[in-house]
C-alpha positions, 0 to 999 in steps of 0.5 A: 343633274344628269345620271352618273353613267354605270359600268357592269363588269362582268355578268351575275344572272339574266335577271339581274342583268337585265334590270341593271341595263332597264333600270339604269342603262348599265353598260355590259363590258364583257358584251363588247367585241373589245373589252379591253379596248372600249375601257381605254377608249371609253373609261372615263365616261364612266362613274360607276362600276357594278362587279362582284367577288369574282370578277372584282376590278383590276389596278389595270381595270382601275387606271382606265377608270379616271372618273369613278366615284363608287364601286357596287360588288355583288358579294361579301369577297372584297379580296379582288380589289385593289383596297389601297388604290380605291382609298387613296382616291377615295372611291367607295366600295360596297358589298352584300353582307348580312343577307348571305349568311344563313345560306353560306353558314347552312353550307357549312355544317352541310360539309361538316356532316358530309366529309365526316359521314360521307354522305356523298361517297355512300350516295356514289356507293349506292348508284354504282350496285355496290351495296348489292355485294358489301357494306358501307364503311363506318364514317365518324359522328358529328355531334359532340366533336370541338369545332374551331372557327377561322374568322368569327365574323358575321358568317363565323357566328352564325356556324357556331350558333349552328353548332350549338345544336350539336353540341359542339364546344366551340372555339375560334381564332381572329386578330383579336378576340370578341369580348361579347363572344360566348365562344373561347378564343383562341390567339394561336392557330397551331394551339386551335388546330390541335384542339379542334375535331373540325376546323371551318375556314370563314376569314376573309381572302387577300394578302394577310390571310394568304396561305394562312392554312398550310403544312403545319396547320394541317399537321396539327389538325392530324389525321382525324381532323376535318378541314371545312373552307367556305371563305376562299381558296387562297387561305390554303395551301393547296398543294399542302392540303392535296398531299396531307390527304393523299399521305393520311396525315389529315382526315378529310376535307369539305372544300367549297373554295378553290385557289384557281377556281374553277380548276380543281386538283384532280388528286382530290377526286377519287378521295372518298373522304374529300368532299368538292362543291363549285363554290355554292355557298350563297348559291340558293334563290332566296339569297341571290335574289337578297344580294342583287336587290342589295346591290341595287339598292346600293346604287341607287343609294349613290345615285339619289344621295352619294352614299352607299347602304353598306360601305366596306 
């Protein structure tokens, strides 16, 4: 039985890269002088494809695909894939879920406690002189204030057992409640914003939840509330978001995640009480390093036995 060819779509580290071309001879589609062209020409060649939460696969990318069996995503993001496509002609899909959480969780109390103490803005305070001549402002206290969670998933779980150490009264809102949850569910979303101090994004992206988070939502959080994003950017209105923090009407931001990333609306920058990462959450080397071994894995899974060790 000959070894399904493997397609990698777009580059995640050199290590990385690098076993996947050693290990299993991966062809590098972003190396070739026409990527375009060489998928036309050559796509059918292909069984399976090794992407990620960026860079995803294309319908178009898809139709030039005709013999794929499995697709190996490096990332817990599967809103960059053509779902319907893939299950209408029964190709898998694996993710890295799990291994990422603690990382991705860790980040967001991070940005919790910095857009409401502004531990950045007073680091920035501190290297232009400007202690030297005034006071910092007073910031707000974390510990105590009622956190709302958007998706109470695997990474939703886990900022609400971190929040326990603040004690913070937790609530969340999804689809449907968690019976075994020992958090309160909330069914409506104005209701959890109006309630909650911090309101942390960690749903899913894609259509459902497109511009789940808008003028409303943000309105009801009011001006003391603090919106944390860690899912995607596209579960917000970003134009919404912008003009609530330049009017006021919204207390702070800790954003991770953008709607065209790596653009980042430049009103954002100057705002003291906005704090803007380059989309790091599972960015530390110990998880990296988990989630290229899982998609490895995963391939080798389909290789060896045609299944996948975490399917979607």
């Amino acid at each position: 039985m000959s070894t399904p060819r493997i397609l990698h779509l777009g580059p995640l580290s050199e290590r990385f890269n690098r076993a996947l071309a050693e290990r299993h001879g991966a062809v590098a589609l972003w190396l070739q002088a026409d990527p375009q062209a060489f998928l036309r020409e050559h796509g059918g060649e292909f069984e399976l494809l090794v992407s990620s939460a960026r860079f995803g696969c294309s319908a178009e990318q898809l139709a030039c695909l005709p013999n794929l069996k499995a697709i190996c995503s490096f990332g817990v993001g599967y809103d960059p894939y053509p779902l319907d496509l893939l299950r209408d002609r029964g190709i898998a899909l694996s993710t890295t879920p799990d291994v990422l959480n603690d990382c991705v969780a860790d980040l967001a109390l991070g940005l919790m406690i910095d857009s409401a103490r502004r531990l950045a803005a007073a680091d920035r305070f501190v290297r232009a002189g400007s202690w030297l001549g005034s006071s910092f402002p007073l910031t707000r206290k974390v510990s105590g204030k009622k956190l709302g969670i958007v998706g109470y998933g695997r990474i939703g779980q886990a900022i609400a057992r971190r929040a326990e150490g603040f004690a913070m009264p937790v609530r969340y809102h999804q689809r449907k409640e968690n019976p075994a949850s020992p958090h309160g569910y909330e069914a409506d979303l104005l209701a959890l914003a109006r309630w909650a101090d911090f309101l942390v994004l960690a749903c899913p992206g894609g259509a459902t939840t497109h511009h789940l988070i808008g003028a409303e939502v943000l309105a009801a959080l009011g001006p003391q509330g603090i919106l944390v994003n860690i899912a995607r950017g596209s579960v917000v209105d970003q134009t919404a978001l912008v003009e609530a923090l330049l009017a006021g009407t919204l207390g702070g931001a800790g954003l991770d995640v953008f709607e065209a990333e790596p653009q980042v609306p430049e009103a954002l920058f100057a705002l003291p009480n906005v704090v803007l990462l380059p989309h790091v959450g599972s960015g530390t080397e110990e998880t990296r390093l988990q989630m290229e071994e899982l998609v490895l894995a995963n391939l080798q899974a389909f290789i060896d036995k045609g299944e996948l060790l975490t399917p979607l």
